[in-house]
VEXDREN-2710 file (C-alpha; in Angstrom, 1 decimal):
% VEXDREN-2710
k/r/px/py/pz
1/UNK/-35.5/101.0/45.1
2/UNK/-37.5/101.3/48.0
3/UNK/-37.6/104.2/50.2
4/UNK/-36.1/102.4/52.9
5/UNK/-33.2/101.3/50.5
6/UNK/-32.4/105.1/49.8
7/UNK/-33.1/105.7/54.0
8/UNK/-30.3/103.5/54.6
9/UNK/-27.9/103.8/51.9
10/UNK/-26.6/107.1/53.6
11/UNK/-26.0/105.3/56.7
12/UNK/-22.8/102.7/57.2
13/UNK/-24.7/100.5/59.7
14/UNK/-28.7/100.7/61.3
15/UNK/-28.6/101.7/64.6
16/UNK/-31.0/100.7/67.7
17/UNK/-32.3/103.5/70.0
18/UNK/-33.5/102.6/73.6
19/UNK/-35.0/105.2/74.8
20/UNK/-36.5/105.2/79.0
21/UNK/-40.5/103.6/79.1
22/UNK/-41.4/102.1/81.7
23/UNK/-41.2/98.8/80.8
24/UNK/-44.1/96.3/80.0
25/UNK/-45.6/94.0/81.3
26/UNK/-44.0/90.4/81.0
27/UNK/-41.7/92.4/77.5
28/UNK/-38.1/91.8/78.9
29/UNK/-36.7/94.7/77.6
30/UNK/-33.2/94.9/79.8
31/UNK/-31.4/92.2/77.1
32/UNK/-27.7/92.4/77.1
33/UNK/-26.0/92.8/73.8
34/UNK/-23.7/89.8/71.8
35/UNK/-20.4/90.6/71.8
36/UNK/-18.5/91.8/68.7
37/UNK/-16.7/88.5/67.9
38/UNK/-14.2/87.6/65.4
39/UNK/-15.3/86.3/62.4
40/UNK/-15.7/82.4/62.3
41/UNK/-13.4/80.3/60.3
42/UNK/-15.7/78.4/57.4
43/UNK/-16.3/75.3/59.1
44/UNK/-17.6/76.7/62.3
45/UNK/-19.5/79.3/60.8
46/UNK/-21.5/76.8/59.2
47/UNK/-21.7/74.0/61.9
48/UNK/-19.3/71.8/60.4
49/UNK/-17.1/70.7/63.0
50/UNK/-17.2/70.2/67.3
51/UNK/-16.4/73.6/67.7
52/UNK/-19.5/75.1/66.0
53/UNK/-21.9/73.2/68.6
54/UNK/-20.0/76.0/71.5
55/UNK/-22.7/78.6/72.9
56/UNK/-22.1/82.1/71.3
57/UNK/-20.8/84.8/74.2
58/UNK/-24.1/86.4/74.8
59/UNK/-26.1/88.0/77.6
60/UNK/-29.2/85.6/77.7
61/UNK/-31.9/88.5/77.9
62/UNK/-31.2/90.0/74.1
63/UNK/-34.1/89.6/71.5
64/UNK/-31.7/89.6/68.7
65/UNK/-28.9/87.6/69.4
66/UNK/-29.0/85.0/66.7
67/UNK/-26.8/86.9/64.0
68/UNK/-27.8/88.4/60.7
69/UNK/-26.7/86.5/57.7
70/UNK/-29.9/86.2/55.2
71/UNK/-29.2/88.1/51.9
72/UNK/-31.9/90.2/50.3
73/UNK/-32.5/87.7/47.2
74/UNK/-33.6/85.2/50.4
75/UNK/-36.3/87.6/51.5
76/UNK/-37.5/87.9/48.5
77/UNK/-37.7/83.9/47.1
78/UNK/-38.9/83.5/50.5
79/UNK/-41.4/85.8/49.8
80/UNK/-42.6/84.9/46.9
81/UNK/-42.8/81.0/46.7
82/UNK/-41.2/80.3/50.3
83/UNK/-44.3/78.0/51.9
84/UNK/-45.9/76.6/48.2
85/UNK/-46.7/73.3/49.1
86/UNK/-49.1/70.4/48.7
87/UNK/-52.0/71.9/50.1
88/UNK/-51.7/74.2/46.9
89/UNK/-50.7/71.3/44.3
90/UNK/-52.7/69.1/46.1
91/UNK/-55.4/70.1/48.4
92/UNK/-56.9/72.4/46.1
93/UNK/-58.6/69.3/44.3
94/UNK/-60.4/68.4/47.1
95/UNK/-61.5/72.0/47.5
96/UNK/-62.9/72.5/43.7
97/UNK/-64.3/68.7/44.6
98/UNK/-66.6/70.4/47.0
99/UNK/-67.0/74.2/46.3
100/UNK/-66.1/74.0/42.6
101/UNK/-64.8/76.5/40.5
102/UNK/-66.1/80.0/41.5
103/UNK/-66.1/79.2/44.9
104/UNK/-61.8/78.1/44.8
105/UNK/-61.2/81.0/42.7
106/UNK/-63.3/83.6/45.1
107/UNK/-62.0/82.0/48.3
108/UNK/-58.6/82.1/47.4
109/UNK/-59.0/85.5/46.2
110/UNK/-60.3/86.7/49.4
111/UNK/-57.5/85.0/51.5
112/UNK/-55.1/86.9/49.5
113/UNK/-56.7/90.0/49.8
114/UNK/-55.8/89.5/53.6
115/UNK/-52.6/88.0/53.3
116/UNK/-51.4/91.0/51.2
117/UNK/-52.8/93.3/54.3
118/UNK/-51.4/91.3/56.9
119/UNK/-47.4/91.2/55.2
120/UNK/-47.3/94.9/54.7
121/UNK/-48.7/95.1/58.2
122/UNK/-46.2/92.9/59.3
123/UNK/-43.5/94.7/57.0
124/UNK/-44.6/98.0/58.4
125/UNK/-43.7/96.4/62.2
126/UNK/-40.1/94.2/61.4
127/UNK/-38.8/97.2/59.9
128/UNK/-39.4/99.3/62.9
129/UNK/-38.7/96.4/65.3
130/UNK/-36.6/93.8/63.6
131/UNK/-36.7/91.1/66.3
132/UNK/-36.1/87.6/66.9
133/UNK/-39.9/85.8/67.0
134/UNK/-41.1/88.8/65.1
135/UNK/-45.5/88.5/65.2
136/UNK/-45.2/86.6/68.6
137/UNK/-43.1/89.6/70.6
138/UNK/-45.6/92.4/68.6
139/UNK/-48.2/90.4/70.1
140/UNK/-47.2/90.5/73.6
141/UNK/-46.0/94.1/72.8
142/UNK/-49.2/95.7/71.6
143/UNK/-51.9/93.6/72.4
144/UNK/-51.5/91.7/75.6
145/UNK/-48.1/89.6/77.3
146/UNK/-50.8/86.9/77.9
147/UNK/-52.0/86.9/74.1
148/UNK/-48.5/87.2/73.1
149/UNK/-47.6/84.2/75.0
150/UNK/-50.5/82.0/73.7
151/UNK/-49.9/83.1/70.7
152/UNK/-45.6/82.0/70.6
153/UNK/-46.9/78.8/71.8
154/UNK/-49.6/78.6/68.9
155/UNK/-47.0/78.8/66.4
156/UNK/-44.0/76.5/67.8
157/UNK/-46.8/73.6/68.2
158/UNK/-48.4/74.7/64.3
159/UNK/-45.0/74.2/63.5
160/UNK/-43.8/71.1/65.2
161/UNK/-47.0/69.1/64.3
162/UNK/-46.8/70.0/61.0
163/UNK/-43.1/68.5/60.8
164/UNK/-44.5/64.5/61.2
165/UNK/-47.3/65.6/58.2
166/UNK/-45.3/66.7/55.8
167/UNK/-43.0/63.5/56.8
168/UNK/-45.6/61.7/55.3
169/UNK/-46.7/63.1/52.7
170/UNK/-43.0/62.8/51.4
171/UNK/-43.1/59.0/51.9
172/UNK/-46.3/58.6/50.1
173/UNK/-45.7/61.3/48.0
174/UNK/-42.2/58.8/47.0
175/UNK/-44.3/55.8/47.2
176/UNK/-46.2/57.3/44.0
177/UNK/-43.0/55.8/41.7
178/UNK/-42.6/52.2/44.1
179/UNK/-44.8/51.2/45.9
180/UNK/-42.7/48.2/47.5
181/UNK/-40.3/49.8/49.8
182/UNK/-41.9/51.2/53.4
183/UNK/-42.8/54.4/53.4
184/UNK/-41.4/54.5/57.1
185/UNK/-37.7/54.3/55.2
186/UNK/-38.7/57.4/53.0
187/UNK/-39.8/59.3/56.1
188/UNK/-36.4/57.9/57.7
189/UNK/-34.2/59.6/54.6
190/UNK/-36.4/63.0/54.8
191/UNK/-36.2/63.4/58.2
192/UNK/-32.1/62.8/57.8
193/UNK/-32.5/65.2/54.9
194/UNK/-34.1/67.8/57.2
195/UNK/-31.9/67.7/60.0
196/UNK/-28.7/67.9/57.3
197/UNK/-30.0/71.1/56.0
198/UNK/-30.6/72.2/59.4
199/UNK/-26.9/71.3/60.7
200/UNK/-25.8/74.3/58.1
201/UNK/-28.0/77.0/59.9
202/UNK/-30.1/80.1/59.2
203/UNK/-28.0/79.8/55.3
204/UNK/-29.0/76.0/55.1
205/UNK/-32.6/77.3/55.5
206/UNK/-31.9/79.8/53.3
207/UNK/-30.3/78.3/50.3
208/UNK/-32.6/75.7/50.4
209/UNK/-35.5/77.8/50.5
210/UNK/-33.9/79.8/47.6
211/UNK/-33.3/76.9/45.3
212/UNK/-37.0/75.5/46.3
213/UNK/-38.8/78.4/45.6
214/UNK/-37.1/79.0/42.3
215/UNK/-38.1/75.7/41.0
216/UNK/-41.6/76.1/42.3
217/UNK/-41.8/79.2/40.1
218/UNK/-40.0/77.8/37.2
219/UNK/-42.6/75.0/37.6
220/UNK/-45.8/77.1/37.9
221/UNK/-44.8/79.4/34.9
222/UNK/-44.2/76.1/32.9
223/UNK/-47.7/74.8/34.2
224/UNK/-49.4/78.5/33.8
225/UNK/-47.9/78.5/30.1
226/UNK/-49.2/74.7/29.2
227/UNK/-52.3/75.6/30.5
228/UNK/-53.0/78.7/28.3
229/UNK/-52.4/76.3/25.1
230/UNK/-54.9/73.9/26.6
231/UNK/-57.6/76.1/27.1
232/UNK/-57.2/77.5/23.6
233/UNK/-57.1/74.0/22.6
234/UNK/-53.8/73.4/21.5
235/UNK/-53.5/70.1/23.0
236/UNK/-52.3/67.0/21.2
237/UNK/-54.7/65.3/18.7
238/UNK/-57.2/63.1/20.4
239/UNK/-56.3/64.8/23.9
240/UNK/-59.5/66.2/26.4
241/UNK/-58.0/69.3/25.2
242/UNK/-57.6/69.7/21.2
243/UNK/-60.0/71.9/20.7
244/UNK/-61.1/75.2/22.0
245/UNK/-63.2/74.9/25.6
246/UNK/-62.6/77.9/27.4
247/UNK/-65.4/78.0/30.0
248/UNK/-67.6/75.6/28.8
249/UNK/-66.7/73.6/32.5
250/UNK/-68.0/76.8/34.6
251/UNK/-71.6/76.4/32.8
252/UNK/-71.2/72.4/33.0
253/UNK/-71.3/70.7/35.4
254/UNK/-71.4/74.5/36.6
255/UNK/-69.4/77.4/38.7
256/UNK/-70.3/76.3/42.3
257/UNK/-70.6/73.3/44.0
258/UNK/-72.6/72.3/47.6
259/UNK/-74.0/75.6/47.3
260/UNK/-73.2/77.9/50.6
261/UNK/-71.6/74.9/52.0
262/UNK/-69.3/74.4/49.2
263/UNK/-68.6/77.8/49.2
264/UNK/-67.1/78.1/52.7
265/UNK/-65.7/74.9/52.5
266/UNK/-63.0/76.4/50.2
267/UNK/-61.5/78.8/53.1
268/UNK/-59.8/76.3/55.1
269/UNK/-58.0/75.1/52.0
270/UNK/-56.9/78.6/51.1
271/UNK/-55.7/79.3/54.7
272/UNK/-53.8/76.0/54.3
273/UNK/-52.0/76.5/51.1
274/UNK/-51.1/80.4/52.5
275/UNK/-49.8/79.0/55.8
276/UNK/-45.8/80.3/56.1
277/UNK/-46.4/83.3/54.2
278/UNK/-45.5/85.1/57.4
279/UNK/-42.1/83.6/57.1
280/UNK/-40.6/86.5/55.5
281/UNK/-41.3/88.5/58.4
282/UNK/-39.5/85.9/60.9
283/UNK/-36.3/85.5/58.4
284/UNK/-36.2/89.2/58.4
285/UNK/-34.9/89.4/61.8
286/UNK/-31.9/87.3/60.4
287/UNK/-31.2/89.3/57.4
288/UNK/-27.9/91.4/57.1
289/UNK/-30.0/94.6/56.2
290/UNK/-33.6/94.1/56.7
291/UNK/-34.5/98.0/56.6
292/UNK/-33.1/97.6/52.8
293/UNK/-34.1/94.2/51.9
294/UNK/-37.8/93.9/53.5
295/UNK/-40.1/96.4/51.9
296/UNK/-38.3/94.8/48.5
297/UNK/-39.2/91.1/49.6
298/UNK/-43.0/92.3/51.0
299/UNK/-44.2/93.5/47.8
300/UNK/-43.3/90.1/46.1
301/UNK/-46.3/88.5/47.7
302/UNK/-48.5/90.4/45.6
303/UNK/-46.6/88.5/43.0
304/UNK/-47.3/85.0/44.7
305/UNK/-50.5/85.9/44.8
306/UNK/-51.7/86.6/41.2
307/UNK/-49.0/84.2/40.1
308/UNK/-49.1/81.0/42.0
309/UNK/-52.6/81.1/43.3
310/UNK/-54.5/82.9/40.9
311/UNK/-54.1/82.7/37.7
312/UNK/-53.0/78.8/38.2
313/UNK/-56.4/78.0/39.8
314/UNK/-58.4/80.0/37.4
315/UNK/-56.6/77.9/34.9
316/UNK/-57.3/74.5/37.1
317/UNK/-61.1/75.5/37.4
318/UNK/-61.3/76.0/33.1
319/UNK/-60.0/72.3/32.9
320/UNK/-60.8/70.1/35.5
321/UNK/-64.6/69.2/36.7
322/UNK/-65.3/70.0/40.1
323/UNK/-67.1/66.6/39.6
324/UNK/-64.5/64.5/38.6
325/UNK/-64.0/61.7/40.6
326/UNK/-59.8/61.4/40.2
327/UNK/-60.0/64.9/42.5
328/UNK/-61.2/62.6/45.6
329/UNK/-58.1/59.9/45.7
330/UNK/-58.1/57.0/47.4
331/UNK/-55.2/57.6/50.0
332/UNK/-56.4/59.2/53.3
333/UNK/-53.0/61.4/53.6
334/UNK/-51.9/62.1/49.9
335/UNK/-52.4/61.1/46.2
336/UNK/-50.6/62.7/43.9
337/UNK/-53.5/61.8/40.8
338/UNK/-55.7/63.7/43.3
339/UNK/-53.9/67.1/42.1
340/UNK/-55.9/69.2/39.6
341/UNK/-51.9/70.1/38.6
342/UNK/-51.1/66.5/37.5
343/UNK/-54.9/65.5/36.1
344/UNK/-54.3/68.8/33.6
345/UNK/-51.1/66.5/32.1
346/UNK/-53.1/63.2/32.2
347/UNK/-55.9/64.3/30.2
348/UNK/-53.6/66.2/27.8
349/UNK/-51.8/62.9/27.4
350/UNK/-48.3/64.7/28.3
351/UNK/-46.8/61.6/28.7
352/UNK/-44.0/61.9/32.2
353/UNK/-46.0/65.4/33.2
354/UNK/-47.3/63.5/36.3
355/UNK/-43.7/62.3/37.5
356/UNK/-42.8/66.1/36.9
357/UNK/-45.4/67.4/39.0
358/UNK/-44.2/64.5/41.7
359/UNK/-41.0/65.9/41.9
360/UNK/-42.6/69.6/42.5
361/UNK/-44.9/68.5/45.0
362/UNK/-41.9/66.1/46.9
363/UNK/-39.8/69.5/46.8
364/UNK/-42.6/72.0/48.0
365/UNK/-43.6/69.7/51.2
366/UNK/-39.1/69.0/52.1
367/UNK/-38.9/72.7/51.7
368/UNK/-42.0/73.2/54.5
369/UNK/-40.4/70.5/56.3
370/UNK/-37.4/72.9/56.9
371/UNK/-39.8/75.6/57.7
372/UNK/-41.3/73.9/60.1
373/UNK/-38.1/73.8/61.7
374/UNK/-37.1/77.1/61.1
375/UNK/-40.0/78.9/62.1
376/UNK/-41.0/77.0/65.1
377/UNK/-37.2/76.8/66.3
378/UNK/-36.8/80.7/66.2
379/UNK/-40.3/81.4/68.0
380/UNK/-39.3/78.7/70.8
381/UNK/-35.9/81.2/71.3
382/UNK/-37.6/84.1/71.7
383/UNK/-40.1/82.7/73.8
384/UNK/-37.8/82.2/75.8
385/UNK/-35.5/85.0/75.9
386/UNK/-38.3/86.7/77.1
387/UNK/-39.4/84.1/79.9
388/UNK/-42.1/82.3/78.5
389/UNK/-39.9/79.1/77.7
390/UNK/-37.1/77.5/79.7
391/UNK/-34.1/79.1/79.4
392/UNK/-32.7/76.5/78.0
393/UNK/-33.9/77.4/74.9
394/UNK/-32.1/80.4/74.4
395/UNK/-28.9/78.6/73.5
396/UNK/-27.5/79.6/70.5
397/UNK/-24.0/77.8/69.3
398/UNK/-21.4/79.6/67.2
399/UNK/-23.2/78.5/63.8
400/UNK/-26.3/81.0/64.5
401/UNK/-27.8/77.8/65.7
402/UNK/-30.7/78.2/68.6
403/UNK/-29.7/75.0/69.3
404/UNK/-32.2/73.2/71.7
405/UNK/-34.9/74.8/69.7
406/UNK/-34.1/73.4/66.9
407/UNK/-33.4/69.8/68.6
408/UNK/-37.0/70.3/70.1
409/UNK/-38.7/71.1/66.9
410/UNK/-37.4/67.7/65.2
411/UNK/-38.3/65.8/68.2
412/UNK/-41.5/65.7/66.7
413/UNK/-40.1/64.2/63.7
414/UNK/-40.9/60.6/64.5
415/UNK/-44.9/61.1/65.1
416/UNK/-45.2/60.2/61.4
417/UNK/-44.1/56.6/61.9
418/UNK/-47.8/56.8/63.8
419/UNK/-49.2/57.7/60.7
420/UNK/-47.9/53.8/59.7
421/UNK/-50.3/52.3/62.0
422/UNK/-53.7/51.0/61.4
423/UNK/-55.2/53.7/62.8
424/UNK/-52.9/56.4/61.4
425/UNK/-55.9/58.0/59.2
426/UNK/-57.4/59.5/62.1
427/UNK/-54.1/60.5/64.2
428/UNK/-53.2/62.4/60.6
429/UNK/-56.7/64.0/60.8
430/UNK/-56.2/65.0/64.5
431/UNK/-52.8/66.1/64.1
432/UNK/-53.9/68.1/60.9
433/UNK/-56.7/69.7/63.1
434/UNK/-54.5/71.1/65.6
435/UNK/-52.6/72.6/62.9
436/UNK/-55.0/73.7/60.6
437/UNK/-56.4/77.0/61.8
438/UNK/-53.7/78.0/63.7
439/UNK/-52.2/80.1/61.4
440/UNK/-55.9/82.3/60.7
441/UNK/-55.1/83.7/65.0
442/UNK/-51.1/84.3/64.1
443/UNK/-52.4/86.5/61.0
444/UNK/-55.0/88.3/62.9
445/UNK/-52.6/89.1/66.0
446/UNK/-50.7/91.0/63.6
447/UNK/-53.1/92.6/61.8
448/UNK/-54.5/93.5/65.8
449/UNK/-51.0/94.6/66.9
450/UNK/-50.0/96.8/63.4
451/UNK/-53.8/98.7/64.4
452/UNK/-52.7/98.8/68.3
453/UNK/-49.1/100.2/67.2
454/UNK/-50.6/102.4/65.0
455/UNK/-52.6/104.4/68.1
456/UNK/-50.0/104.4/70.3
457/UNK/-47.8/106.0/67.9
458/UNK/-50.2/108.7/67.5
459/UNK/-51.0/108.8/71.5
460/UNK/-47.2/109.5/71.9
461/UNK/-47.3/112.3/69.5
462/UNK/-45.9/110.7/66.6
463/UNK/-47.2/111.4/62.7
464/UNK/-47.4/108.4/59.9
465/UNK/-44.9/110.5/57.9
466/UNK/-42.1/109.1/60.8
467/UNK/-42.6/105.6/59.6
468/UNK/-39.8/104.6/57.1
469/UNK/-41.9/102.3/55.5
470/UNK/-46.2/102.3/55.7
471/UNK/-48.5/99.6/55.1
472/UNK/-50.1/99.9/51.7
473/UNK/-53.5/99.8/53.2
474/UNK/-52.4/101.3/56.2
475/UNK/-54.9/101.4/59.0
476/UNK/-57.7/100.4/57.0
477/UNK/-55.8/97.0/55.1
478/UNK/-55.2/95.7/58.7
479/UNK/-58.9/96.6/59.4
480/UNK/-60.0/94.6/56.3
481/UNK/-57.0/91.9/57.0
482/UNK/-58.4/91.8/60.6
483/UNK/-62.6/91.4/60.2
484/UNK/-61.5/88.5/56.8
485/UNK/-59.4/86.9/59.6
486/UNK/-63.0/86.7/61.8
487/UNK/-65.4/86.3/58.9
488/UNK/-62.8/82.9/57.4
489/UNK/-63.4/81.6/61.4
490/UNK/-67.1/81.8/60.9
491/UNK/-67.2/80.1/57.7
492/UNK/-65.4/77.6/59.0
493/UNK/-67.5/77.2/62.2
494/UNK/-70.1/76.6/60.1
495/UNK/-68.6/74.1/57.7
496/UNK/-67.4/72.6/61.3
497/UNK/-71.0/71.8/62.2
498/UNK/-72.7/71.5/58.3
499/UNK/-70.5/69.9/56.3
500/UNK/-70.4/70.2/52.4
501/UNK/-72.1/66.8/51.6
502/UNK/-75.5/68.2/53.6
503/UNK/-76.7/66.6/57.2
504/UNK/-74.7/67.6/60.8
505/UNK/-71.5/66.6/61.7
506/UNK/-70.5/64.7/64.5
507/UNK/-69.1/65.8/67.9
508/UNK/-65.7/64.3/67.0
509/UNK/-66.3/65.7/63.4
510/UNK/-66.7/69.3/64.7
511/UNK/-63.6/68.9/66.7
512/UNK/-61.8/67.6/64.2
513/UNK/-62.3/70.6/61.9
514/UNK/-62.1/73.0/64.7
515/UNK/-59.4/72.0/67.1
516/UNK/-57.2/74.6/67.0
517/UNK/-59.8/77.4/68.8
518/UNK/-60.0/75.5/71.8
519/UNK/-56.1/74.9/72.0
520/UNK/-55.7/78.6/71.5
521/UNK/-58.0/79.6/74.2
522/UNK/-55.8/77.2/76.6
523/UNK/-53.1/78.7/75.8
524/UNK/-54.5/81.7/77.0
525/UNK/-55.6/81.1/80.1
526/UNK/-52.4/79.7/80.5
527/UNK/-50.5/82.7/80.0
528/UNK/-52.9/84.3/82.3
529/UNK/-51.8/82.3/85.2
530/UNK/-48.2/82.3/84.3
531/UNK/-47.9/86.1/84.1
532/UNK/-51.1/87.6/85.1
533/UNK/-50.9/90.3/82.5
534/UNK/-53.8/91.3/80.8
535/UNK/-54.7/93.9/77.8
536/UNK/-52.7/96.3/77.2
537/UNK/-54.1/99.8/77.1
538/UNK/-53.0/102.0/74.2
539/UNK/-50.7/104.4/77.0
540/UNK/-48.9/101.3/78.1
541/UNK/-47.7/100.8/74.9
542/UNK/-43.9/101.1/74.7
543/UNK/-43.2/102.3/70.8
544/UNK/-39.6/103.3/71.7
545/UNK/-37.5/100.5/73.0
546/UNK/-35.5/99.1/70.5
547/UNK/-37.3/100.8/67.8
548/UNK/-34.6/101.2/64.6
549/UNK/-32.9/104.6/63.8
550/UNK/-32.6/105.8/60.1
551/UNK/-31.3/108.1/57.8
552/UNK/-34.6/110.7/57.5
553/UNK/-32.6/113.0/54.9
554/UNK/-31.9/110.6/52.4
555/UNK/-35.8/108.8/52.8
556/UNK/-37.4/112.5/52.6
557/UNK/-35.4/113.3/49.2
558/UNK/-36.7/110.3/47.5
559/UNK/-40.1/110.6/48.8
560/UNK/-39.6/114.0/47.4
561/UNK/-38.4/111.9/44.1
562/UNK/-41.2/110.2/44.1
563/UNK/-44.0/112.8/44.4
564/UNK/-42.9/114.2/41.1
565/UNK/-43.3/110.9/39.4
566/UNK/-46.3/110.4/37.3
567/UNK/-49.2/108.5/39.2
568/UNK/-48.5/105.0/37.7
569/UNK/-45.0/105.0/38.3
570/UNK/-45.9/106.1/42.1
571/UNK/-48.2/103.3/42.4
572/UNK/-45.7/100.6/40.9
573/UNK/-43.0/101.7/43.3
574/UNK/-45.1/101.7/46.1
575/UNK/-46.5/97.8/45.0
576/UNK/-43.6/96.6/43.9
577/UNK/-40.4/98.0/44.2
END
């Protein structure tokens, strides 16, 4: 149990403390309070009937207004295998295609490094301000209202044109078993399936993410296990893999591929495949105890980490050539015999292991589907509750629902019937570029805003030892998080303008790869003009208002607890307990 668990187990409910600032620049921080209503009946409490579609009696203003009802064991499958999709199971062929081995293992490795900084930053921050729109508002809090605002956009359009991708990647992804029926009638039922899971509200997203993640886990550890008898070759007689190889494939065809090139290459991939790890923080402002259940769920990543990424790519990289040709596939948005995951069954002659793996990658890319909704829906509300979105958007029904948000977010549903049309390769691309780096600025802001909190709270005359719970790295980790954030944007500059198989790109080729930088900066400048706000400096930062009150005796006896453990047992609690 986590210091923050024994912090609040003393106390019958968290409190909020608003204490007078001066209040900030473009940061609303006069929001009403929701009502204390009576409990729901069943079938309005989880959108089942007319009456659930009613607003909630709020004062528009509030950053928290959408009610808690996540659980703890949420927060943490959310944590650990919440965003696991096909740019793990699938686009990390194409990335040991051109960097090979070495180069996906090292990348990865380094983008983990600063995910891990960047959730504990992140953890550090919810638990201290659990609000609605979590990184955006510490962005517009700490950094800059302008910032902040490009930023909420940023992620409510990462997350709305990602919605029509992983639309079709289901439909191909389907197509994989017939190839007969239209993939625009898969992308039909998923969308369908989406909004049905999204009808039951912030639980819908929840169980579902729950049940997904758990199979992706029971899936990996099943993959991680088969793998292990494979490389010591326990495979079946006359298999690729019936006798011992271990890692003959990193000395041939070799470790690297594409050289320096290759090697950078690999980064975007590994920012892909990571993309909604940030999720946990959102979710947190809609769980019933998020002081308790937070630090828990944070320390899990470490688990997804070394579990998911890790150890199954080192595995992928001892038995799959970088230059095998399967890893390239022939469809321009998904092939499932591209995956390194299913080629491992194929050559081991595991006969139905590639429909298995089907079924894992058709569940990873629904269950981002409904974080695509989630997480853009929830930033689109508090974007708006604090004006930077019509107010429109801050309708929430009596389900938890932010209604209109979530309507806005599956508007963009039906872009993947473009992907049907002749030229639907390159609108994928496109669409894919405005996504793709998007998420590298989101982690950096709060790596920026944890360091920007971090002085204020000393300016003010506050010590670390008042923060409940403190980022493993502290300072430094959001340092590291913050310069891997810039030196991942430079690599893929560079890949942007030299591409892995040699020569310069093209103008539309540069673009393509780097979209989303442009995008950002107009976003920018538009929040400029909106607000004319501009950096914060460190004494307008407002480290009071709204910040969460807890129960110091009971957190100061077990931090007493646990200075008197041995230093191995310190370290595990503070990693993963």
């Amino acid at each position: 149990m986590s210091d923050i668990e024994k912090g609040s187990a003393g106390s019958s409910h968290d409190k909020e403390t608003r204490v007078d600032a001066a209040p900030l620049p473009a940061y609303d921080t006069a929001g009403g309070v929701a009502e204390n209503l009576p409990q729901e009946d069943f079938m309005t409490r989880n959108g089942l009937n007319l009456a659930s579609f009613k607003p909630r009696r709020y004062h528009t203003g509030d950053s928290t207004e959408i009610e808690r009802t996540m659980k703890s064991r949420h927060l943490h499958m959310i944590a650990i295998g919440g965003s696991i999709g096909a740019g793990f199971f699938v686009g990390s062929g194409k990335a040991l295609h051109n960097g090979g081995p070495a180069s996906l293992l090292i990348d990865f490795a380094i983008i983990g490094i600063m995910m891990f900084n960047v959730v504990y930053a992140l953890g550090e921050l919810a638990v201290m301000f659990p609000v609605t729109g979590g990184f955006y508002t510490y962005s517009t809090r700490f950094i800059d209202p302008s910032w902040g605002f490009a930023m909420g956009w940023n992620y409510v359009f990462q997350w709305a044109i990602v919605l029509p991708l992983e639309l079709t990647v289901c439909g191909f992804t389907v197509g994989y078993w017939n190839q007969d029926i239209s993939v625009a009638v898969w992308i039909t039922i998923f969308l369908v399936a989406i909004i049905i899971i999204n009808v039951f509200g912030t639980l819908g997203y929840a169980e579902e993410e729950f049940w997904a993640s758990a199979f992706k886990l029971g899936a990996t550890v099943v993959f991680l296990i088969i793998c292990l008898v494979m490389v010591l070759g326990g495979g079946p007689k006359g298999s690729r893999y019936d006798h011992y190889t271990g890692a003959a494939l990193w000395y041939s065809p070799g470790a690297f591929a594409n050289g320096f090139r290759g090697f950078c290459s690999c980064f975007v991939t590994a920012a892909f495949a990571f993309s909604g790890t940030e999720l946990v923080g959102l979710a947190a402002a809609e769980a019933k105890n998020p002081v308790k259940s937070l630090p828990g769920a944070i320390k899990q990543v470490f688990w997804r980490i070394t579990l998911f990424y890790i150890l199954g790519l080192f595995f992928v990289g001892l038995l799959i050539p970088y230059d095998d040709q399967n890893l390239l596939g022939a469809n321009p948005f998904i092939n499932v015999n591209a995956s390194p995951f299913v080629l491992v069954g194929k050559y081991a002659n595991l006969t139905g292991f590639d429909s298995f793996m089907n079924v894992v990658i058709l569940v990873s890319v629904l269950s981002l589907g409904v974080s695509c909704v989630y997480g853009g829906s929830r930033t689109l509300t508090a974007l708006a509750q604090q004006g930077y979105a019509p107010k429109i958007f801050t309708y929430v029904d009596r389900s938890n629902r932010p209604l209109f948000s979530v309507l806005a977010i599956i508007a963009f549903g039906p872009l993947a019937y473009v992907n049907l049309a002749a030229a639907g390769p390159t609108v994928f691309d496109w669409l894919l570029s405005l996504s793709g780096l998007a998420a590298l600025f989101t982690w950096g802001s709060i790596c920026l805003s944890h360091i920007r909190f971090r002085k204020a709270w000393a300016l003010k005359g506050h010590s670390v030892e008042e923060i409940p719970f403190r980022a493993a790295g502290g300072v430094w980790g959001s340092w590291l998080g913050l310069v891997l954030v810039v030196l991942v944007l430079i690599a893929q500059f560079y890949v942007a303008i030299c591409p892995p198989g040699g020569g310069f790109n093209t103008v539309e080729g540069f673009f393509v790869q780097y979209l989303a930088l442009p995008v950002v900066i107009v976003f920018w400048i538009g929040g400029f003009i909106w607000k004319r706000t501009s950096w914060l400096r460190v004494d307008q930062i407002d480290v009071d208002t709204g910040r969460r009150e807890h129960d110091w005796d009971s957190i100061n006896a077990y931090r007493a607890q646990l200075a008197a453990m041995p230093a191995w047992k310190r370290w595990w609690h503070k990693l993963f307990v």
